[in-house]
LUMTI-538636 format. One record per atom (N, C-alpha, C): atom name; x, y, z. Coordinates in steps of 0.02 Angstrom, whole numbers, plus 50000, padded with zeros to 5 digits. Each point is the difference from the previous one (the first is absolute). Layout:
BEGIN
REC   name       u       v       w
REC     CA       X       Y       Z
...
This chain:
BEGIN
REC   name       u       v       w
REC      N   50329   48184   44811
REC     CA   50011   50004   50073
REC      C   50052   50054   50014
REC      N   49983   50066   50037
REC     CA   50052   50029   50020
REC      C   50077   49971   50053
REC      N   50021   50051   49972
REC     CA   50090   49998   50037
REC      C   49980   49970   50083
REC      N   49961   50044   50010
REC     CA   49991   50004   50106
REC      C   49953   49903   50008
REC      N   49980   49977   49963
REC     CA   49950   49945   49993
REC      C   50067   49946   50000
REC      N   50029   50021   49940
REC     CA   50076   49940   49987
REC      C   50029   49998   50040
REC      N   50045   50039   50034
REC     CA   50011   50018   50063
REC      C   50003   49959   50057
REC      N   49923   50011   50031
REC     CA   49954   49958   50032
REC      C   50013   49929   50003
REC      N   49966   50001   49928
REC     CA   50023   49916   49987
REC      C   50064   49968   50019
REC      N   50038   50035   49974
REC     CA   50057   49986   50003
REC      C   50036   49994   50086
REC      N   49982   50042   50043
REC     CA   50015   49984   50074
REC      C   49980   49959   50032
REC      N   49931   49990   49988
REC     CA   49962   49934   50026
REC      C   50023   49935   49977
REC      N   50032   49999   49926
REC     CA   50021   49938   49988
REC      C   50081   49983   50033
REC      N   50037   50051   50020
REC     CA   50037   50007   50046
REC      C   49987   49963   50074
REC      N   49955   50040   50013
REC     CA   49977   49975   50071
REC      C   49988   49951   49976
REC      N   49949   49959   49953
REC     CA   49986   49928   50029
REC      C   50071   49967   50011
REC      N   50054   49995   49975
REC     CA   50039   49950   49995
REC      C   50017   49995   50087
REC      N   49997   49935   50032
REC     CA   50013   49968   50048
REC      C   50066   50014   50025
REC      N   50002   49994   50085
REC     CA   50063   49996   50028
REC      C   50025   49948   49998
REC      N   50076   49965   49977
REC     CA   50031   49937   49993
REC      C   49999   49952   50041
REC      N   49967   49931   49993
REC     CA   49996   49982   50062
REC      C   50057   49973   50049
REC      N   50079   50025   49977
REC     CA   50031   49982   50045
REC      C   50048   50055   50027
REC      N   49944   50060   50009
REC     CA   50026   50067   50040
REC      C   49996   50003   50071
REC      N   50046   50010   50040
REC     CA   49998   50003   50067
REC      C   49920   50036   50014
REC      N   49974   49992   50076
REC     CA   49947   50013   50014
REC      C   50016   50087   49985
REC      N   49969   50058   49999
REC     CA   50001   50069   49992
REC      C   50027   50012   49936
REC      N   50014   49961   49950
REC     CA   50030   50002   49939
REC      C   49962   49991   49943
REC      N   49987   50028   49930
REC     CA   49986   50005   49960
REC      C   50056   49983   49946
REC      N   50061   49973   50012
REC     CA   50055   49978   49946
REC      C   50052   50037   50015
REC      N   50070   49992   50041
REC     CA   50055   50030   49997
REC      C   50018   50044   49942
REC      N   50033   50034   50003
REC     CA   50001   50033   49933
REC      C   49953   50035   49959
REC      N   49935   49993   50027
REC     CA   49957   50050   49977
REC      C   49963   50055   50033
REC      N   49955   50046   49971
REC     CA   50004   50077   50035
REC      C   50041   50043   49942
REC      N   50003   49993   49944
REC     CA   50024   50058   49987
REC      C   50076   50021   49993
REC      N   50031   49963   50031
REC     CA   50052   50041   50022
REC      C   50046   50006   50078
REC      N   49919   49979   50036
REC     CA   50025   50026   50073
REC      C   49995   49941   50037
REC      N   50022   49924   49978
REC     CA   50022   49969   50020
REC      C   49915   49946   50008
REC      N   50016   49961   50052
REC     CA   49930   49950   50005
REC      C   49945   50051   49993
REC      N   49946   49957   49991
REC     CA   49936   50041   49995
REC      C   49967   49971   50056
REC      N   50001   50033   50058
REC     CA   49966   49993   50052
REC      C   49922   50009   50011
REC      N   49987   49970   50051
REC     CA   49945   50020   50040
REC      C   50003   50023   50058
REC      N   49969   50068   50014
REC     CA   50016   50024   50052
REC      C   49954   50057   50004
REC      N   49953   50035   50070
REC     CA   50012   49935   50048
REC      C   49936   49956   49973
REC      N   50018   49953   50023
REC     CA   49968   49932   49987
REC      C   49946   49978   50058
REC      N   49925   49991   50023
REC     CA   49950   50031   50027
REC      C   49996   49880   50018
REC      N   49996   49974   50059
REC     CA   49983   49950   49983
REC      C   49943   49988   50029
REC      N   49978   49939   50001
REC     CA   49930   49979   50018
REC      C   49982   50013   50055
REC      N   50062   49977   50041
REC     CA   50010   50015   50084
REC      C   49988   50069   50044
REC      N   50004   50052   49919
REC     CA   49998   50061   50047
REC      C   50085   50034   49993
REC      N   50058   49951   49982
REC     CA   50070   50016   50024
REC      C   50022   50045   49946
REC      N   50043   50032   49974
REC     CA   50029   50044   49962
REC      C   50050   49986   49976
REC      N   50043   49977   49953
REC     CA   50054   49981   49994
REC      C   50032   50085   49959
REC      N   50054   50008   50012
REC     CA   50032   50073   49966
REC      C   50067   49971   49951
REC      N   50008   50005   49957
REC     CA   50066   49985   49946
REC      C   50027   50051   49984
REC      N   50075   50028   49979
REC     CA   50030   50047   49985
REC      C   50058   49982   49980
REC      N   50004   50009   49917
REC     CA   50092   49992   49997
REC      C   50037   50024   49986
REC      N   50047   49982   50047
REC     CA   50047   50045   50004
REC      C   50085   49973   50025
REC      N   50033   49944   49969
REC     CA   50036   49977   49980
REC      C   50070   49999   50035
REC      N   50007   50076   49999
REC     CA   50064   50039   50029
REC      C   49996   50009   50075
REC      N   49936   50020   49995
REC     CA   49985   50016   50078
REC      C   50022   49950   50059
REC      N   50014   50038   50081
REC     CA   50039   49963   50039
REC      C   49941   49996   50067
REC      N   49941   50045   49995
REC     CA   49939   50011   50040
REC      C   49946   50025   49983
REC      N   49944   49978   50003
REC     CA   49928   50007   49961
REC      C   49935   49979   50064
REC      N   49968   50074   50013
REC     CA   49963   49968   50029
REC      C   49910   50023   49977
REC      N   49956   49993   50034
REC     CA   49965   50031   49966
REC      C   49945   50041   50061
REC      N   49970   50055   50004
REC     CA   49966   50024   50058
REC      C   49909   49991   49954
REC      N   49967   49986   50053
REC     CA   49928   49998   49965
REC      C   49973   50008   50080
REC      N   49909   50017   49975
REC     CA   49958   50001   50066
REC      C   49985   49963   50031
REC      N   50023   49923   49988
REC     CA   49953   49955   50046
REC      C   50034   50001   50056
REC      N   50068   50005   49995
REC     CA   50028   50002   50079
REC      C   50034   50077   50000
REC      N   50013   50028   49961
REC     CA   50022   50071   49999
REC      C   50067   49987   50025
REC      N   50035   49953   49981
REC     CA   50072   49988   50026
REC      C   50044   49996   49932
REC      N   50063   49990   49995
REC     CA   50057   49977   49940
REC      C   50015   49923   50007
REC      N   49980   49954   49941
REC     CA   49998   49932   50016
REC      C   50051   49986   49946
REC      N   50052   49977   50031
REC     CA   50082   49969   49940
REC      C   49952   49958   49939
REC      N   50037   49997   49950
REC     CA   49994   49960   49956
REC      C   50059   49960   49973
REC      N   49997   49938   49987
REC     CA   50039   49948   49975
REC      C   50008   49987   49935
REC      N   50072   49996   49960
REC     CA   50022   50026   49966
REC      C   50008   49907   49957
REC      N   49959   49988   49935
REC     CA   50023   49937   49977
REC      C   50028   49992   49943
REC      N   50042   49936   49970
REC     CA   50050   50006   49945
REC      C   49990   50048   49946
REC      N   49922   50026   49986
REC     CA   50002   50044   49941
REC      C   50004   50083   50025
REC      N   50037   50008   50068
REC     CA   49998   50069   50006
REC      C   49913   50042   50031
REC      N   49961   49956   49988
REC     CA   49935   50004   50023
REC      C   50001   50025   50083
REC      N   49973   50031   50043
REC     CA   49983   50014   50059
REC      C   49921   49979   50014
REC      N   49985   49955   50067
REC     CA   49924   50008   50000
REC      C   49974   49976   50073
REC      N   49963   50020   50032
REC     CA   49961   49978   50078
REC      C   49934   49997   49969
REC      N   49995   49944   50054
REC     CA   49910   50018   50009
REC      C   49999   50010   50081
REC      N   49933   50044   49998
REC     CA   49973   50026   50058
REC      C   49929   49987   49995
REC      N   49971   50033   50069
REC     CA   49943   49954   49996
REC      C   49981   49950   50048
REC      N   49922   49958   49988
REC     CA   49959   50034   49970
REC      C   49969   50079   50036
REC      N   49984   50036   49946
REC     CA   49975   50063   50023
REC      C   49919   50004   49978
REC      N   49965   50043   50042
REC     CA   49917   50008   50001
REC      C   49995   50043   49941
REC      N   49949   49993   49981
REC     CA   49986   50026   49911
REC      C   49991   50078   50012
REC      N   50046   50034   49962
REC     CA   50002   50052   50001
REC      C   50050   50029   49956
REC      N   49999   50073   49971
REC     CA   50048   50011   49982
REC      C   50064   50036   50003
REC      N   50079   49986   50005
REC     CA   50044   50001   50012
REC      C   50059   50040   49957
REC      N   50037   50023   50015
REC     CA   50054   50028   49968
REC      C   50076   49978   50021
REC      N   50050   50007   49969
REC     CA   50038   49979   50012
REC      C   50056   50030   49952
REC      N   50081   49998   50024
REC     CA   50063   50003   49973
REC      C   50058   49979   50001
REC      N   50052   49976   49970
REC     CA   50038   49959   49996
REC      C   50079   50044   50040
REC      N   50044   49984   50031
REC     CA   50042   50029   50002
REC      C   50065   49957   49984
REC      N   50049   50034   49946
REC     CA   50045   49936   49969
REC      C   50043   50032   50022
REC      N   50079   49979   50060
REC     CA   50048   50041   50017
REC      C   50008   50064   50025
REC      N   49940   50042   50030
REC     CA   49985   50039   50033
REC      C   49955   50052   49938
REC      N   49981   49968   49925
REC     CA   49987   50042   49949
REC      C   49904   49978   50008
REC      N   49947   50041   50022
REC     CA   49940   49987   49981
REC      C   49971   49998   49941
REC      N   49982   49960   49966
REC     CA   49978   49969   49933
REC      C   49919   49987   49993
REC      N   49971   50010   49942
REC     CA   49951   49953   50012
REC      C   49982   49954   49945
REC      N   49962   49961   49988
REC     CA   49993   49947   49998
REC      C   49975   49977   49930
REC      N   50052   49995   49941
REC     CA   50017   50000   49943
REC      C   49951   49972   49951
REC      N   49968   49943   50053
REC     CA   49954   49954   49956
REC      C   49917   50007   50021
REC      N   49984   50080   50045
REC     CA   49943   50023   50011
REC      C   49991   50064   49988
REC      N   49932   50006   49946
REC     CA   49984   50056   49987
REC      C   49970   50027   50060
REC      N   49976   49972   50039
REC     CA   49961   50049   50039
REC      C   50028   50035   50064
REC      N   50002   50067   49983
REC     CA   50037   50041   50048
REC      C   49963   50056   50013
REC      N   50016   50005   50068
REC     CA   49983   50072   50060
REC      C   50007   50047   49970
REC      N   50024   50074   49992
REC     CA   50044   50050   49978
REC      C   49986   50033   50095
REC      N   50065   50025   49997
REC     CA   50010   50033   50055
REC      C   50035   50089   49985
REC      N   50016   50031   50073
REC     CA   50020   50052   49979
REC      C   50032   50013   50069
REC      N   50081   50053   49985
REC     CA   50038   50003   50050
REC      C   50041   49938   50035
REC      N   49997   50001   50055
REC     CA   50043   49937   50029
REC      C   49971   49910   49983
REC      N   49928   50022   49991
REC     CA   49967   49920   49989
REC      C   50026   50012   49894
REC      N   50011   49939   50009
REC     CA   50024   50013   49909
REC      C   49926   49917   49967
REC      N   49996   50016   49945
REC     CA   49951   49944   49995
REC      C   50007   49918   50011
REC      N   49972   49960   50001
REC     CA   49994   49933   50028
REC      C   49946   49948   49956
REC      N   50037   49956   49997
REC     CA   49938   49936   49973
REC      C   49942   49990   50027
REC      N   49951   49967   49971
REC     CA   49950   49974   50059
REC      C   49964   49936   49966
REC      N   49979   49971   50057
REC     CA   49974   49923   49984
REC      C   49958   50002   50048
REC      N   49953   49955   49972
REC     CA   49929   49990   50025
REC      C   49986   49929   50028
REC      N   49981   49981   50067
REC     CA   49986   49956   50033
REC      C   49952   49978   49975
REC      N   49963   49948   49959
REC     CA   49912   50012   49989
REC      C   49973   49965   50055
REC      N   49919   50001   49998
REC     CA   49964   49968   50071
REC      C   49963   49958   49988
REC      N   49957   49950   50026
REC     CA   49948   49966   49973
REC      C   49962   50011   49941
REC      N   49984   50074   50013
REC     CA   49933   50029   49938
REC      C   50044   50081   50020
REC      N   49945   50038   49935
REC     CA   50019   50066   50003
REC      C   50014   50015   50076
REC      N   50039   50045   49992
REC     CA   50029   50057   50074
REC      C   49946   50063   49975
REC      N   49996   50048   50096
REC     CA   49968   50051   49981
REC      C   50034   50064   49942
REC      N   50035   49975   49990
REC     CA   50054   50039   49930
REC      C   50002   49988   49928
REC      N   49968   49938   50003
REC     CA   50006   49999   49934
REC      C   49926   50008   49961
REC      N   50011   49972   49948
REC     CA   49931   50018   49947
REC      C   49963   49955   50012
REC      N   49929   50034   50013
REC     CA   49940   49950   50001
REC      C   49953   50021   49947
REC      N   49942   49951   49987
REC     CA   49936   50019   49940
REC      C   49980   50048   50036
REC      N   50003   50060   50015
REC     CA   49961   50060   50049
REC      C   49981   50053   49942
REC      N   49978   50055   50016
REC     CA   50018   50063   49954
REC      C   50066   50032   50009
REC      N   50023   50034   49956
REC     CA   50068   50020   50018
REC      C   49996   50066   49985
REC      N   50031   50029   50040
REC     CA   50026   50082   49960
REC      C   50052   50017   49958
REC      N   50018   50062   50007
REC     CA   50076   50013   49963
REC      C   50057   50024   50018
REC      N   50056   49995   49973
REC     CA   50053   50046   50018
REC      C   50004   50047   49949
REC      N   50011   50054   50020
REC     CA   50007   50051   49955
REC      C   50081   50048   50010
REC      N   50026   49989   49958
REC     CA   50091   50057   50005
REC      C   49973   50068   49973
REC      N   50020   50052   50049
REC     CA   49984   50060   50002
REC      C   50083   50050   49996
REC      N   50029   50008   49959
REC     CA   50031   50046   50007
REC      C   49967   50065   50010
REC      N   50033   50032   50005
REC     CA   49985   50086   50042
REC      C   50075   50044   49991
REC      N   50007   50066   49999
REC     CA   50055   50027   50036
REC      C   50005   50045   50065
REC      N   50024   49992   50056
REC     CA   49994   50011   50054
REC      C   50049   50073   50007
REC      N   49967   50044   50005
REC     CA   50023   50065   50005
REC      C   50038   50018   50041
REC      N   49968   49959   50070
REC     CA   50032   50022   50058
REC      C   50093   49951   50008
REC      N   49987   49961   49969
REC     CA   50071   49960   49988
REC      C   50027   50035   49938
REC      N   49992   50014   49950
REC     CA   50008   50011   49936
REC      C   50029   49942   49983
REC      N   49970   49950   49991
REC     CA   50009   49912   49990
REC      C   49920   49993   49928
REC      N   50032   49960   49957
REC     CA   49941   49938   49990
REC      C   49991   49951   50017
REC      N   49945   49995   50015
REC     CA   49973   49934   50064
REC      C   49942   49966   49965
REC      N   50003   49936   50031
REC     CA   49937   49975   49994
REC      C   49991   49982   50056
REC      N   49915   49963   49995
REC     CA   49979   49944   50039
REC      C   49935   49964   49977
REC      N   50012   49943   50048
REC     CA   49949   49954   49994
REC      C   49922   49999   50018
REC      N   49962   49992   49975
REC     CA   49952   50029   50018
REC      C   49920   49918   50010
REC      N   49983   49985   50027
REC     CA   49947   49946   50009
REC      C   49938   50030   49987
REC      N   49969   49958   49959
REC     CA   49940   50031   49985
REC      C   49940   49955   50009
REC      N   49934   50004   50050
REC     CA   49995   49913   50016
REC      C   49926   49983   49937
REC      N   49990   49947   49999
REC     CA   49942   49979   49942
REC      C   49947   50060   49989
REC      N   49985   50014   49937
REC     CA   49943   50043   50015
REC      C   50006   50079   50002
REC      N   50068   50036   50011
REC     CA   50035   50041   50005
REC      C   49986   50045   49917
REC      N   49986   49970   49962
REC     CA   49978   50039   49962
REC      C   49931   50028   49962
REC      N   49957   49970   50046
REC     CA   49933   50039   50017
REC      C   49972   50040   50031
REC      N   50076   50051   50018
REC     CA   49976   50072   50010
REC      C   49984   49981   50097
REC      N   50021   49943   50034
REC     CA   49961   50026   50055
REC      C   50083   50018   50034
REC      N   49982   50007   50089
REC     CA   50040   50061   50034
REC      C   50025   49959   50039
REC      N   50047   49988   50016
REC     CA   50039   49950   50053
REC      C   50061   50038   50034
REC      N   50008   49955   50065
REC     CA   50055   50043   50055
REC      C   50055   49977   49960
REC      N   50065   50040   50019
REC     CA   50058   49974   49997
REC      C   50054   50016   50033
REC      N   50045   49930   49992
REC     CA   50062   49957   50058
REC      C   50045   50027   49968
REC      N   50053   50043   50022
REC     CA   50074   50027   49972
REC      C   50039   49946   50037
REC      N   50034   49963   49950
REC     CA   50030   49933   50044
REC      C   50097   50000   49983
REC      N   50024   50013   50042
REC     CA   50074   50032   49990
REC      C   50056   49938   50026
REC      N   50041   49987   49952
REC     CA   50043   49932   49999
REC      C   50050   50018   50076
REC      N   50052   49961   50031
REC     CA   50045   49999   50034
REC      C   50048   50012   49974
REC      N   50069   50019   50034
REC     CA   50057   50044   49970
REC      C   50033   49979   49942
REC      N   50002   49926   49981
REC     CA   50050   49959   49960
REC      C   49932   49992   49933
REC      N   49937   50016   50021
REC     CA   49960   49996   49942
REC      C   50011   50053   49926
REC      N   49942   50012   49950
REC     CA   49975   50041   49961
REC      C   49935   49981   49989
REC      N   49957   50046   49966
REC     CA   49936   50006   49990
REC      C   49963   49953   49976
REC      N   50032   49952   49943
REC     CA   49977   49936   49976
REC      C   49991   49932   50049
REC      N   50038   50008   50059
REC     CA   50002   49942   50019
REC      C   49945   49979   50018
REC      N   49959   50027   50029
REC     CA   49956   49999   50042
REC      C   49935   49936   49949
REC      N   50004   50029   49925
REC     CA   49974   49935   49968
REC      C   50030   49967   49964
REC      N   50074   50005   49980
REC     CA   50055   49941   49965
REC      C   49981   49948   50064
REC      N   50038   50007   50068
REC     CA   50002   49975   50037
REC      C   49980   49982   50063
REC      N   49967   50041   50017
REC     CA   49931   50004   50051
REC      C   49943   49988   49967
REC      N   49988   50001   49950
REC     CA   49923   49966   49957
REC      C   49946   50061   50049
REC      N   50019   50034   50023
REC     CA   49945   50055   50009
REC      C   49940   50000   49958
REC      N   49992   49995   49939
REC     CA   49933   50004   49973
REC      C   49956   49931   50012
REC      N   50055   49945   50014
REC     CA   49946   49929   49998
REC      C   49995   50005   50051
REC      N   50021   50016   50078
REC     CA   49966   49999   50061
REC      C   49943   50034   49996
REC      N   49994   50053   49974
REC     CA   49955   50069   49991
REC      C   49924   49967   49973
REC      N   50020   49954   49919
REC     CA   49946   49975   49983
REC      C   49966   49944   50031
REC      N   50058   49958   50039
REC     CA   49980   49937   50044
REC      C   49942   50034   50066
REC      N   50029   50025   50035
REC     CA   49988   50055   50060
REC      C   49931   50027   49972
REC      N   49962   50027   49940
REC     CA   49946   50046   50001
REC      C   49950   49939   49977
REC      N   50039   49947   49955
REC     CA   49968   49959   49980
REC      C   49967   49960   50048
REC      N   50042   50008   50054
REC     CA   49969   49931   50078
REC      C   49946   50065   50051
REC      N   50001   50050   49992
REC     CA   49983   50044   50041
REC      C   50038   50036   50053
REC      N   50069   49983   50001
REC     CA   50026   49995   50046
REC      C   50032   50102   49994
REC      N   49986   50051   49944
REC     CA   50019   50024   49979
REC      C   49958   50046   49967
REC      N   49994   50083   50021
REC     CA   49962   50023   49953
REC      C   50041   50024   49941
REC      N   49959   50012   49931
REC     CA   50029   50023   49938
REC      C   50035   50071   50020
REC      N   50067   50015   49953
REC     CA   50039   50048   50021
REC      C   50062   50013   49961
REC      N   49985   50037   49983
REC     CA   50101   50032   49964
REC      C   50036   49996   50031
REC      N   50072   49969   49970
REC     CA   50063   49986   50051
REC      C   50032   50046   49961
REC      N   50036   50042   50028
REC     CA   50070   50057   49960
REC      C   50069   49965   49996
REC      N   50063   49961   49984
REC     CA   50034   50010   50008
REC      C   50065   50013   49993
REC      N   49980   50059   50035
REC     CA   50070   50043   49992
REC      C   50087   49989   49986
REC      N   50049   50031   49972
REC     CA   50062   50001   50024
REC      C   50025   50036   50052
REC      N   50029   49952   50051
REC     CA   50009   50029   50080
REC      C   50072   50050   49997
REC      N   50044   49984   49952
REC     CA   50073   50045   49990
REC      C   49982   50031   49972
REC      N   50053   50086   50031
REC     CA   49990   50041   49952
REC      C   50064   49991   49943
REC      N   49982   49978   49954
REC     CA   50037   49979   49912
REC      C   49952   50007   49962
REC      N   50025   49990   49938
REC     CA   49960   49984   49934
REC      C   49967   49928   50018
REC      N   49952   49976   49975
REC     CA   49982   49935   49990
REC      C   50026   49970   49960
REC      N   50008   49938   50003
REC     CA   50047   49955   49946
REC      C   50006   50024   49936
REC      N   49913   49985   49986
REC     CA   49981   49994   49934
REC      C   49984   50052   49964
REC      N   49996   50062   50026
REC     CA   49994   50052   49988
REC      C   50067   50056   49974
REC      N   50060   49987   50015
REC     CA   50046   50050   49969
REC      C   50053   49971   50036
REC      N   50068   50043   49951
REC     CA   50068   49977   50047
REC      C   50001   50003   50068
REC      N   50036   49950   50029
REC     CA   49993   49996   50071
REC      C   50052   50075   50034
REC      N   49945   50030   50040
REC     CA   50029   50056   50028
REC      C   49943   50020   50083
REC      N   50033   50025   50027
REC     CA   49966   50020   50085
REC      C   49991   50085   49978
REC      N   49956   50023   50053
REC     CA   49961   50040   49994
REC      C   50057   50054   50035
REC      N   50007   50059   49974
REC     CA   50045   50051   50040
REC      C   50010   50013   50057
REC      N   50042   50011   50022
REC     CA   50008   50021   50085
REC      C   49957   50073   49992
């Protein structure tokens, strides 16, 4: 059995081991995490629809957290283990972003991988997902699907390397001829978001799959003139 197989094994048998059953609710065992204190849950998605947010932070004297369902800053309450946490809510199934602010310092959210990337004044953000009865028009259905395709390029007229994203819809590689959508993010975006976090390709396949949609290349682009992330040291294009 290879190294990457043992590995494997070895994390999963990690994961199975159970949370203690006499851990405060959002808790996985005081003292564990690594290092970084309880091992939280956060945010925490409940049946109801409500959101609960956790953050710790011990020292801190104010913690609040900003997200979309009300697009406001909602305090959080601070309990014996230094823990911070609200629930808000319930909110309509959809998906949301959000950031923590501890003492006037914006943070995000230690115990979620899933993050925005932003650029300029919007800086990146968590996000959590409302779910709905059954699939949303966003997510994955048994349909045909297309592709995403990453296109670097170098852009002459910037003297930048760039990429972008590119949609390619089912079928796309039998040579036939389809229109295409140049689809360009908002100021605080980049070029990926559009399917990290807009799921652009599963509306696309949902949408052609229902009829609602003819087949079609989506482009998309990076809207700043910079390098693209992923493409080279971060640098802007000359005056």
């Amino acid at each position: 059995m290879s190294r990457y197989a043992l590995s494997l094994l070895a994390a999963l048998a990690l994961c199975s081991v159970g949370p203690s059953a006499q851990a405060p609710a959002g808790q996985r065992g005081a003292g564990g995490g690594g290092g970084r204190g309880p091992a939280l849950v956060s945010p925490e998605v409940g049946a109801d629809r409500t959101i609960t947010f956790r953050y710790l932070a011990p020292n801190a004297k104010e913690v609040t957290v900003t997200d979309d369902t009300e697009g406001k800053p909602h305090p959080m309450t601070k309990d014996a283990n230094g823990v911070w946490s609200v629930k808000v809510g319930p909110a309509r199934p959809d998906i949301y972003t959000y950031a923590f602010n501890a003492d006037g310092i914006i943070a995000l959210d230690p115990r979620n991988t899933n993050i925005k990337m932003g650029y300029g004044n919007f800086g990146p953000v968590n996000v959590v997902e409302v779910p709905g009865d059954g699939p949303q028009f966003y997510d994955v259905k048994p349909v045909p699907h297309g592709e995403v395709r990453i296109r670097p390029y170098d852009s002459k007229t910037l003297g930048l390397s760039r990429e972008m994203w590119v949609y390619t819809p089912p079928d796309y590689d039998k040579g036939k001829s389809y229109p295409v959508l140049y689809l360009f993010h908002g100021a605080g975006d980049i070029e990926s978001g559009w399917a990290l976090i807009g799921r652009a390709n599963n509306i696309l396949d949902n949408l052609m799959a229902e009829g609602k949609a003819k087949p079609m290349i989506v482009v998309m682009p990076l809207g700043h003139a910079i390098q693209s992330f992923y493409a080279g040291p971060a640098k802007a294009a000359p005056h």
